[in-house]
Structure formats: C-alpha cells, structure tokens
Backbone as CSV, one residue per row, in Angstrom:
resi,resn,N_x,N_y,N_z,CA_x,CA_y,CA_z,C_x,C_y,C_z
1,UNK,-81.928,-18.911,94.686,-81.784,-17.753,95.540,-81.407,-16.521,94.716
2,UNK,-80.560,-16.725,94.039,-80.131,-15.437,92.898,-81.102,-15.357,92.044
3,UNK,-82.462,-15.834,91.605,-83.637,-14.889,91.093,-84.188,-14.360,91.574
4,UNK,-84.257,-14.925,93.527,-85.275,-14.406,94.148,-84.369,-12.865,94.508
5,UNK,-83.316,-12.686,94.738,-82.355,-11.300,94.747,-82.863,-10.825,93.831
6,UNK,-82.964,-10.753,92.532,-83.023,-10.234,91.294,-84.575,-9.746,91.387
7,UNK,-85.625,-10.394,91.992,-87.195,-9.800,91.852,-87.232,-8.899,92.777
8,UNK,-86.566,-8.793,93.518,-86.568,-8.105,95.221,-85.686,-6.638,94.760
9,UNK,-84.843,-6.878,93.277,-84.444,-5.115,92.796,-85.378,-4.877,92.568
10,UNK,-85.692,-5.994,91.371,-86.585,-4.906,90.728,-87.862,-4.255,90.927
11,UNK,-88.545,-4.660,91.887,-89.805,-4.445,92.784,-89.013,-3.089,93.364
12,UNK,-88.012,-2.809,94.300,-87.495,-2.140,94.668,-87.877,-1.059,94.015
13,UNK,-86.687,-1.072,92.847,-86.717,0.358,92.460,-85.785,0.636,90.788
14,UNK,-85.827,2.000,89.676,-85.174,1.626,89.547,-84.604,2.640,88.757
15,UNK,-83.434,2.823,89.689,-82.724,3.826,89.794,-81.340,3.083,88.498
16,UNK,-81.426,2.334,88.362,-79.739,1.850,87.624,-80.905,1.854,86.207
17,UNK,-82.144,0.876,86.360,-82.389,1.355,84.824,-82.327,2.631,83.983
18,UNK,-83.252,3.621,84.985,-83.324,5.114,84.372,-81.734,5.625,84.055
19,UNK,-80.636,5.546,85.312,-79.512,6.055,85.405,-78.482,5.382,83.381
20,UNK,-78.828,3.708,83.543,-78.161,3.682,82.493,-78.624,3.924,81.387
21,UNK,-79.992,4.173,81.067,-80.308,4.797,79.723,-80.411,6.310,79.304
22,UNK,-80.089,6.701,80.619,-79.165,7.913,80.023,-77.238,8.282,79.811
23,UNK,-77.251,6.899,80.043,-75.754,6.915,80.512,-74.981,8.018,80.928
24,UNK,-75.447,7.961,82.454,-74.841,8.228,83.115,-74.053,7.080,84.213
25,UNK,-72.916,7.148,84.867,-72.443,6.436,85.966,-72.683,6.882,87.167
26,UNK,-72.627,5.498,88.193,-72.481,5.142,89.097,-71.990,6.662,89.649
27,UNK,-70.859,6.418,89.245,-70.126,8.134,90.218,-70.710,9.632,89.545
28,UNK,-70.707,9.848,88.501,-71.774,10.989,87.827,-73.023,11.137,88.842
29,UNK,-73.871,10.459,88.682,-74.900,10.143,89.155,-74.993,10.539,90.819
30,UNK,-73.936,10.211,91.804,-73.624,10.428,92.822,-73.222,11.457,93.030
31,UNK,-72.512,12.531,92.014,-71.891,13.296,92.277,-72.941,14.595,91.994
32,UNK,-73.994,14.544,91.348,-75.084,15.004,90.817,-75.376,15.122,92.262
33,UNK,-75.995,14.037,92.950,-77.047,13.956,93.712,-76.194,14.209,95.186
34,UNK,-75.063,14.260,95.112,-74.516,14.824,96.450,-74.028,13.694,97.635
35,UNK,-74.481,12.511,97.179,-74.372,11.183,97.832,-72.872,10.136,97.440
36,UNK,-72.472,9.635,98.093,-71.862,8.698,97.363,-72.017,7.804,96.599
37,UNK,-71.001,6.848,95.951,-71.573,6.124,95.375,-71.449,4.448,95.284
38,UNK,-71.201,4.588,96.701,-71.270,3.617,97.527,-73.423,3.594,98.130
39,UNK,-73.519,4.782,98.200,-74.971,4.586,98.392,-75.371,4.596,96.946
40,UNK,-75.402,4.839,96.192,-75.943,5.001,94.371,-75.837,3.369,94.282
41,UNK,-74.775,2.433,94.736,-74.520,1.052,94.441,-75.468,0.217,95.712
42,UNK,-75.702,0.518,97.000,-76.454,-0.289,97.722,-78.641,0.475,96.952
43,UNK,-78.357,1.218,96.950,-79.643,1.796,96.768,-80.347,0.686,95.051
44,UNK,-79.094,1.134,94.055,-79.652,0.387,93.024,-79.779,-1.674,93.602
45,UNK,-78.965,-2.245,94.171,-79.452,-3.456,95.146,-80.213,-3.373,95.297
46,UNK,-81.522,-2.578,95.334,-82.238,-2.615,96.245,-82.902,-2.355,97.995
47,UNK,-81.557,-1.853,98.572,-81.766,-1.581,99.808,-82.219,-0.140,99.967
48,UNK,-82.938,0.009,101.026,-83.948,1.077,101.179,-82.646,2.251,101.531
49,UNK,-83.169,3.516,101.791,-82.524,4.871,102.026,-83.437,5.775,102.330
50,UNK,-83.112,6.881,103.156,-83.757,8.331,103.588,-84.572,8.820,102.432
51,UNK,-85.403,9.085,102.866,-86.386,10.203,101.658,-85.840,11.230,100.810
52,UNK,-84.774,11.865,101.850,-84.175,12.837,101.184,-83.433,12.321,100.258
53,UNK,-82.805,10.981,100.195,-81.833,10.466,99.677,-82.124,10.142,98.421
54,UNK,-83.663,9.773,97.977,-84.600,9.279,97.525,-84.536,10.952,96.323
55,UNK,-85.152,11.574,96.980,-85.395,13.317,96.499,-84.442,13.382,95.770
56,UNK,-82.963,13.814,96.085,-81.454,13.931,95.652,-81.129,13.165,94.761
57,UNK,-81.882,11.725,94.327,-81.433,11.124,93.255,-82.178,11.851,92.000
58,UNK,-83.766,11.608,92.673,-84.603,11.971,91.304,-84.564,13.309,90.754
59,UNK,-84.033,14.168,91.564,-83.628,15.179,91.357,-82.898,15.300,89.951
60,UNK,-81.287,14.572,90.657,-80.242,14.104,89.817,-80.514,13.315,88.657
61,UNK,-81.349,13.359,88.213,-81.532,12.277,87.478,-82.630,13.242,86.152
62,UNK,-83.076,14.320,86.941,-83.769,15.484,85.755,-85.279,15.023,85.779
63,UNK,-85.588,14.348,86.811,-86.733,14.208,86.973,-87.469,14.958,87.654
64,UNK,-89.041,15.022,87.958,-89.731,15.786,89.119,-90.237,15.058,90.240
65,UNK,-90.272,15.062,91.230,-90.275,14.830,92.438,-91.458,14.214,92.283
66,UNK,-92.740,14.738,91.759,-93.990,13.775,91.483,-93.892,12.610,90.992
67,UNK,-92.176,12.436,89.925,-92.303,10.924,89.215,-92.186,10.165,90.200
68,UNK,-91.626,10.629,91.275,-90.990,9.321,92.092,-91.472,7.757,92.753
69,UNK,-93.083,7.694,92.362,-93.563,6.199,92.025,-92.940,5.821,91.029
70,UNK,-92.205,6.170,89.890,-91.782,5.858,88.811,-90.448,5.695,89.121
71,UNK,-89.982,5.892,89.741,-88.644,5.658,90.277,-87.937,4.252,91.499
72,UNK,-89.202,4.569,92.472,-88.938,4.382,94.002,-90.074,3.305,93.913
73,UNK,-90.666,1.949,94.065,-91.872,1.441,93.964,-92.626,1.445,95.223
74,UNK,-91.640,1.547,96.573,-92.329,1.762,97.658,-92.490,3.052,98.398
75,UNK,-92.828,4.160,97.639,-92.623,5.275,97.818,-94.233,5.259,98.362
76,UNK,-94.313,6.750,99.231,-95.876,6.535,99.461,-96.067,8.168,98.759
C-alpha cells in the first residue's frame, strides 16, 4: 500500500521536488505563495487544490504559468 501512495504523488504533481531543489521550505514557499503550509504539505501528498492555488504556487516558485504541466500533471 505505501508504494501504491508513493505513485499516486508522484503522478500528482511536483511541487516538493521543484520546491526542494531550490531549497526552499515548506513555510518559505507558503509564505511566497500566500497559502499555508498546511496546504504546501497536503498539496505536495498529492491531494488536489483550487486553480488559483495551483497559480500562487507556480508563481512562488519563479515559474510561468505556461510551465504548469510541468508542475501540476493533471492540469488541463
């Protein structure tokens, strides 16, 4: 069961990879994007969030809004 969690991030999305190779944190990262980081921690899980919420990271993160297949995998 804990691999099948683990394929279901990373299909997701991936917001903790990009976030830690720039090292930045959990709370940085949140505080950037205006969100908590209580959502920065369910979002990198894998659980879905608002578009805008979505926007506000990649934002935060110094990206452009076009990467966000590169970010988000179920983005449309």
């Amino acid at each position: 069961m804990r691999s099948y969690r683990k394929v279901i991030v990373l299909m997701g999305n991936r917001v903790k990879q990009i976030r830690e190779s720039q090292l930045v944190s959990k709370a940085e990262l949140a505080r950037k994007a205006g969100v908590s980081p209580i959502t920065i921690d369910r979002i990198e899980k894998g659980m879905d969030c608002r578009m805008d919420t979505k926007r506000k990271i990649i934002k935060a993160l110094g990206l452009k809004l076009s990467d966000a297949s590169e970010v988000f995998d179920n983005d449309n």
